[in-house]
N, C-alpha and C positions, 0 to 999 in steps of 0.2 A: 525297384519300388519295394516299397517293407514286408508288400506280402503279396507276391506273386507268387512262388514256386507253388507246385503243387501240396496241400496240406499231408504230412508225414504220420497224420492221429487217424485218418481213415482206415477202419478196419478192414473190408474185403468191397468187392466187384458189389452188393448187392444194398452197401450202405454208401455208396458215390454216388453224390449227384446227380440228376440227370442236367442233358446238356442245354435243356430248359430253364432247369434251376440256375446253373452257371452262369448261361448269358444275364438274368434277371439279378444273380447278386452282383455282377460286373457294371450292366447300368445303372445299378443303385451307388455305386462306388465312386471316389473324388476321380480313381482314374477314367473314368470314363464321362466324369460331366464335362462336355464342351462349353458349356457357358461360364466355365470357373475364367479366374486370370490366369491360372497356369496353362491355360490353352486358348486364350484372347486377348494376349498380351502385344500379340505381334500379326494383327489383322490387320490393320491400317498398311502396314510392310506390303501384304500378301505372303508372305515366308517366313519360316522360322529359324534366324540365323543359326550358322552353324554352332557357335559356342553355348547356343543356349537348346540347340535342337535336339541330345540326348535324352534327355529327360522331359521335354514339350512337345514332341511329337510323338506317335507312333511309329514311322517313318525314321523318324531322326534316332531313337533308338535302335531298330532293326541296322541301319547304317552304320552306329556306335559299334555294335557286337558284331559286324562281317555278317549277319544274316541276311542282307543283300547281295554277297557276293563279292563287297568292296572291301576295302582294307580296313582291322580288327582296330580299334581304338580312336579311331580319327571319324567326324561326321564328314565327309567328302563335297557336302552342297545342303544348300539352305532346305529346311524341310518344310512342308505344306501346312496352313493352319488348316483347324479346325478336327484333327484328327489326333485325339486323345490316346492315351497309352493301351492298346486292344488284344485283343488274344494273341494276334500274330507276333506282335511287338516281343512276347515272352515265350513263348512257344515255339520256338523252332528251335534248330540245330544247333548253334552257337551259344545261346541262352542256355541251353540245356547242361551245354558241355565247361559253359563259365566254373571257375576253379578259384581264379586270383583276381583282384583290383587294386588299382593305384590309388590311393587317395589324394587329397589336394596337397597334405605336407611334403608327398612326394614317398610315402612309406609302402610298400605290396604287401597284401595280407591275402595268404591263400589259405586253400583248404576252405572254403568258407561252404562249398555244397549248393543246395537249393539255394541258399541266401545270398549268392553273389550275384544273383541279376538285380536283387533290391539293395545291395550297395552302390552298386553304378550310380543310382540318383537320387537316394538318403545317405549321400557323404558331405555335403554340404559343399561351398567352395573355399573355405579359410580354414586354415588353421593355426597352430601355435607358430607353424615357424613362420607365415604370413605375417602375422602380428610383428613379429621378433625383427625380422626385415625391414617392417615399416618404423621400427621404433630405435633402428639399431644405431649405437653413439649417440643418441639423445642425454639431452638429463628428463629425469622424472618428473619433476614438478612443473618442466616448465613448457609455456603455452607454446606452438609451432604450428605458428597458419597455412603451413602445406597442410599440414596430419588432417586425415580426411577419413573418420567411420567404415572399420571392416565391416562388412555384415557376413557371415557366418553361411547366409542363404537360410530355406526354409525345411522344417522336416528332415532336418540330419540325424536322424533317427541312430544308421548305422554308423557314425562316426562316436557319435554316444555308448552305443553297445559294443564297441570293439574297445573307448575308452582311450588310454596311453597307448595302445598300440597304433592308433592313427594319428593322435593328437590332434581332436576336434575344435577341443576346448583350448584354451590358450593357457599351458601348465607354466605355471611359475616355476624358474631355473632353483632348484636346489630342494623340493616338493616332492616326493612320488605319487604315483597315483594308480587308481584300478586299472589293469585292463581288462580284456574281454569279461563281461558280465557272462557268468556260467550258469545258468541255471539248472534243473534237472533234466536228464537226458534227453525226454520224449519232449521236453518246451525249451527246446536248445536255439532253435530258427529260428527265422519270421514267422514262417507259414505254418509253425507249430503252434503259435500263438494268435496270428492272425487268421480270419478265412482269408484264404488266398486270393478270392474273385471280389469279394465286399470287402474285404480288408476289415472287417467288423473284428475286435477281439472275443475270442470265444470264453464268455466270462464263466460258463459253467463247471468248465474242466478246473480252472483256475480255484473256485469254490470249495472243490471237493480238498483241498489241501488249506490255503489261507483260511476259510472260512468266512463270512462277509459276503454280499453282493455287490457293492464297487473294488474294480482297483484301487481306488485310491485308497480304501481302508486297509490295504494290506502293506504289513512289515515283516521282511526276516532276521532285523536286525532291534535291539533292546537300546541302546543309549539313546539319551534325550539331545538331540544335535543341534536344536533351532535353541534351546536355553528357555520352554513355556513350563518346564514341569509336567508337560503330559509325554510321557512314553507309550500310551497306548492308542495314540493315532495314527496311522497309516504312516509311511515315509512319504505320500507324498506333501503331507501335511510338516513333518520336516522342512521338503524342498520351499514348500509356499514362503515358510516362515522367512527362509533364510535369503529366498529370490526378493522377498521384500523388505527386510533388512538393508539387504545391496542395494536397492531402487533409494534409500533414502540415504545414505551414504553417497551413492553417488553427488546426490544433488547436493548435499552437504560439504564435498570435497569440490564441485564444480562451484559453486558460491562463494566458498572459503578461500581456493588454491587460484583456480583460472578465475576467479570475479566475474563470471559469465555465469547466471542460473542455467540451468539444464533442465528438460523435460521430457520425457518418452512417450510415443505414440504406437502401439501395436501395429497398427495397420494402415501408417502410412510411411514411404521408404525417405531418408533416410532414417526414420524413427527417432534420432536426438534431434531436438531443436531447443533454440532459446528460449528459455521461458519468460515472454519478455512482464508480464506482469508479477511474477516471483510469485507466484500460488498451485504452483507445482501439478498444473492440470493442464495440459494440449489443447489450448479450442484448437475451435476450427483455424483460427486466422492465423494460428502458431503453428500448427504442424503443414508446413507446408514447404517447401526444396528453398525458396530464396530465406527461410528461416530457419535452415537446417545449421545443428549445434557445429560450427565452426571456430571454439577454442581447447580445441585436445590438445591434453598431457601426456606423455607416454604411459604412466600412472593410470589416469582416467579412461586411452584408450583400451587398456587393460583388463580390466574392471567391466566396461560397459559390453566390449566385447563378448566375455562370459556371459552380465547380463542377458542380450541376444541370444547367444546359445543356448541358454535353457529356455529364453523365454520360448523360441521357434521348435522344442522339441517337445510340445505338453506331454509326452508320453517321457519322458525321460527319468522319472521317477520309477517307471518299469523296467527300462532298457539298460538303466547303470547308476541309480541309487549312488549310490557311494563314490561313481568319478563325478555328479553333478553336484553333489552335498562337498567332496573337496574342490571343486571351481569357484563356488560362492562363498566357502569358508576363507580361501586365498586370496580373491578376494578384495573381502572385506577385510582381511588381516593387512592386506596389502594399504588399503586406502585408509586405513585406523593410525598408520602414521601420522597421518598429516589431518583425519578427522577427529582422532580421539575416540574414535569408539570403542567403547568396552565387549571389547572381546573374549571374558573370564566366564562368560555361561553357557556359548557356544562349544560344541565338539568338535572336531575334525575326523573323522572315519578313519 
């Protein structure tokens, strides 16, 4: 999780928390609300399947890391609902001694410290070479009624922050890209940046250098990337620009290319569906599974892919800037073949 480990900015024994405090920012915390869907999704089961049990249980985590006793990377049996991700979950032997993870592309990035128990289940489940798989010997443009919506999953936070080292995002063949987001020593983690038990970003320490009261108003970089003529708004004001750029592109190359409008829904799975009135808005009656967008191009799987991925990481403007700002530039560059868009005021990092 992004911010479990213990926080690394605590100065001595007499400025820690008490174990009052702890428990009270953990219940305040998404890991610990049992009424969210990441933790009642799978009530009606009575269990929480294995493949989905690392990251949805507490239980099913401990199982993940060998903190059970059982073997280190595999869940061995369905885990329990209602039992959200809790101290023990992080806090033991194995968690502790975590080093390395495998990501979904299939890549091991060690070294990682404190932050590798919050890789385990901010890596999302896709990545580029997923994509690459599902698209592979295809042509581009054209529609194929197997092809069926990656989703990325939710809160990939660490597949964002490590960048091309994991391949969260789906990199275009012949592109480079960031990896590991470095930032300055002491807010190098999760847990440097996060509280560990609320997962609240600790926006004060962040202050005293950017200057500003939101993250969002903060940049360390000068070029103007989205094409507004403002450089002096925050990157994440970049990101917005250019994540909505994409969103109408998409629909513009789904109308144009595959003759099937397109429409996106945040928060409902599989998020593309038909638009079947062409007004570019999800009701109700459109976002819904037996209208989910069922004419992908390899092209527009692409593309929308990305989409998902930034859209599932709003923190992603913090976490790797510049590998999310080249996803959406690539793209749209990618899908400007066949849309026309004018791609001369955007930048690429």
């Amino acid at each position: 999780m992004l911010s479990i480990a213990v926080a690394a900015n605590s100065s001595s024994a007499a400025d820690s928390p008490s174990l009052e405090d702890i428990v009270e920012a953990w219940l305040a915390s998404p890991h610990a609300d049992r009424s969210a869907e990441a933790f009642t999704h799978w009530d009606e089961d009575g269990a929480v399947r294995e493949d989905c049990a690392t990251c949805h249980s507490g239980p099913g985590l401990l199982d993940f890391l060998g903190g059970d006793g059982t073997a280190v990377g595999v869940v061995d049996r369905p885990a329990p609902t209602g039992a959200p991700i809790d101290c023990v979950a992080c806090h033991n032997q194995a968690a502790t001694a975590l080093e390395t993870v495998e990501f979904p592309s299939g890549v091991t990035v060690s070294s990682l410290g404190h932050s590798a128990v919050c890789n385990v289940c901010h890596q999302g489940r896709a990545s580029t070479d997923s994509v690459d798989r599902a698209v592979a010997d295809l042509e581009d443009d054209t529609v194929y009624p197997d092809l069926r919506f990656l989703n990325v999953h939710y809160a990939a936070a660490a597949a964002t922050r490590l960048g091309a080292m994991s391949r969260g995002g789906f990199q275009y063949e012949g592109r480079s890209y960031a990896r590991r987001f470095s930032h300055v020593r002491v807010f190098d983690n999760c847990a440097e940046c996060h509280d560990p038990h609320s997962t609240v970003v600790e926006l004060d320490t962040c202050s005293r250098c950017h200057g500003g009261k939101r993250a969002s108003d903060f940049r360390t970089s000068g070029p103007d990337y989205d094409g507004d003529g403002n450089r002096r708004e925050g990157i994440h004001g970049e990101v917005v620009t250019l994540h909505e750029e994409l969103d109408v592109a998409i629909r513009t190359y789904a109308q144009a290319v595959a003759l099937q409008p397109i429409v996106y829904e945040a928060d409902t799975y599989p998020y593309f569906f038909h638009d079947s009135d062409g007004d570019g808005i999800a009701s109700e009656s459109e976002a819904v599974f037996p209208n989910r967008y069922q004419s992908w191009t390899p092209r527009l799987l692409k593309a929308a892919y990305n989409y998902q991925f930034v859209a599932k990481d709003p923190g992603g403007y913090a976490h790797n800037p510049h590998y999310v700002l080249q996803l959406l530039f690539d793209s749209l560059e990618s899908l400007s073949i066949q849309t026309g868009t004018d791609m001369s005021a955007f930048r690429r990092p």
